[in-house]
N, C-alpha and C positions, 0 to 999 in steps of 0.2 A: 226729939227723943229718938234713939238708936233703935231700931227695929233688934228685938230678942232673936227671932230665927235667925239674923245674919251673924250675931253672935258665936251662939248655939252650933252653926250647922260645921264649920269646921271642925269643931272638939268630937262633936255624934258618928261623923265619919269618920275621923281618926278610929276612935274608939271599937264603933262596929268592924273596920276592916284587921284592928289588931285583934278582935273579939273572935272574925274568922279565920283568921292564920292559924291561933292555938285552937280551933275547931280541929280544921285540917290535919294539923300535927298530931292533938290527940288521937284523932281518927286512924292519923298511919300508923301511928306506934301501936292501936292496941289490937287492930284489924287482924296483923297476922299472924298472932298469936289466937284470934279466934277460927281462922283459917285452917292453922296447922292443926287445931286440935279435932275441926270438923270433918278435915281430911285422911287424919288418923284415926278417928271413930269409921268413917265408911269403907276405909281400906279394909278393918279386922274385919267388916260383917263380906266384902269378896266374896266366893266360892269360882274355883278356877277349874273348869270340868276338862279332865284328860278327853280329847279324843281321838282313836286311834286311825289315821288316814290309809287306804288301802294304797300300797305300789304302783302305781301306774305301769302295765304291761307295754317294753319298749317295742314297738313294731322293726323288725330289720327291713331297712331298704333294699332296693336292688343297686349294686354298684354301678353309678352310671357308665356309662358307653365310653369305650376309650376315643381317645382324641385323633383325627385321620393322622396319619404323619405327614411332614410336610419335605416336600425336596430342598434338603440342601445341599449349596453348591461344592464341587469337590475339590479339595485344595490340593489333587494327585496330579505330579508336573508330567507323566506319563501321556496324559491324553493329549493328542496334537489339534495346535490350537486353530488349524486349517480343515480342520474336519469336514465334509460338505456330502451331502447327500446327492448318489448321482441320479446325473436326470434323465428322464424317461423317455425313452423313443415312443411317441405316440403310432408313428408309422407303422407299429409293428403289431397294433391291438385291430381286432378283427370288430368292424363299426356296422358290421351286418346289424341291421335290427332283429329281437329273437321272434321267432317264429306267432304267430296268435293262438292264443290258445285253442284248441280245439275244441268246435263248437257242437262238432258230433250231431249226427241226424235226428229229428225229433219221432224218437224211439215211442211206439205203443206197445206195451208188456202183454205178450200175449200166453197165458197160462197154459203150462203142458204138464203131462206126467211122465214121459217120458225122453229126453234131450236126444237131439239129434249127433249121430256120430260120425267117424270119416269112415268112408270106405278105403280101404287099403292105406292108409293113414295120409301126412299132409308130409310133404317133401319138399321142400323149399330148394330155391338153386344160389348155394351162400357167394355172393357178389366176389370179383377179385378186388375192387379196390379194397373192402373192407378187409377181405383174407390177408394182403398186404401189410394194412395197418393195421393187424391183428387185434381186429375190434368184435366181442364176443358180446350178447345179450339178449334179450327177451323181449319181444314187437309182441303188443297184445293189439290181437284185432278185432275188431266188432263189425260182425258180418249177417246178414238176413237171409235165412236158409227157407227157401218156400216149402210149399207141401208134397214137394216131388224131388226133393233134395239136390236142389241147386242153388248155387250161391247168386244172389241176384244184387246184393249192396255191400260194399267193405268199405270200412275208415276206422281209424288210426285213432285207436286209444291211449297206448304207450309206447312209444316211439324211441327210435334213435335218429335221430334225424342230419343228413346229409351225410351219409354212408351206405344209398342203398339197399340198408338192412329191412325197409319199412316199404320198398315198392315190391322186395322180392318174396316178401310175406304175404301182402296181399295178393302177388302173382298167384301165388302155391295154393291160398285157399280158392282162388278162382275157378283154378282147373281140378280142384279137389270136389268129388262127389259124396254126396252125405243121405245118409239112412234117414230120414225127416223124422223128425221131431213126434209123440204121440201124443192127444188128448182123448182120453177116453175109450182108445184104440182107433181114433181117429187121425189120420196125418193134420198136420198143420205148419205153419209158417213161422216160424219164430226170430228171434234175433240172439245170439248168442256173442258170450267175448272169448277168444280162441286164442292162447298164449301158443306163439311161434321161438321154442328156442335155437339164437344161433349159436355153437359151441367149437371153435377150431379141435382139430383134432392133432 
């Protein structure tokens, strides 16, 4: 005897599977008509609120920096194409090392009220080489006048140097006598800077 399920089971499946196709189909045909009608019910109930955005205030830049210019080359047939820069006679540059700086005596400030003057002023004897090479200027000298007005130390603040102008300076306040210095109406010893001008006539 033929078992019933084995019958049976092909027709059931047929049947169910044609059962779910027209499921399916109904389902898509009637869907979006209920779709469209749900989507137009929630559209009307919207409210779409204006609101009103404020301008953005635009900042102005600074205009950046111009660009360096760059060299180019000139297409002017004028300039010879031999050009050369001439060369330098080293022979002729003066290889002296410069002088040191002036280290100047180590100076104690000694307080007055009253600054020491020249007597019958500072005469200096202006050099011929320099008169020659008609070389004019101002030799400031730093000089230590004791308490009985005489020059006892000189060196060379501001100089002209190698023209003589700076030995003949310090000559003149050597032999120059000076009214000494006052504290308290005391004499004292000071150190002063003493501008020597040379000036051609």
């Amino acid at each position: 005897m033929e078992n019933p399920l084995k019958v049976r089971y092909p027709i059931v499946i047929r049947a169910t599977s044609l059962l779910g196709i027209f499921l399916i189909i109904f389902t898509f045909l009637l869907f979006p008509r209920f779709l469209n009608e749900v989507v137009f019910d929630e559209m009307d109930q919207v409210i779409i609120d204006s609101i009103d955005i404020p301008q953005t205030q635009q900042m102005d830049q600074a205009p950046p920096p111009a660009r360096p210019s760059i060299p180019v080359p000139s297409d002017d047939e004028d300039i010879a194409d031999d050009l050369t820069i001439d060369e330098m006679d080293f022979d002729d540059i003066d290889w002296d090392a410069p002088p040191p700086p002036p280290s100047g005596p180590k100076i104690k400030f000694i307080p007055y009220d009253d600054p020491p003057k020249a007597i019958g002023g500072i005469r200096p004897v202006y050099p011929e080489i320099a008169q020659e090479a008609g070389i004019e200027g101002v030799v400031v000298v730093q000089a230590f006048i004791d308490e009985k007005g005489r020059v006892k130390e000189t060196h060379i603040l501001k100089g002209i140097p190698n023209t003589g102008l700076d030995e003949a300076a310090m000559d003149a306040i050597r032999k120059t006598r000076f009214k000494p210095a006052k504290q308290r109406e005391r004499p004292v010893g000071v150190w002063i800077s003493i501008p020597v001008n040379f000036k051609l006539k």
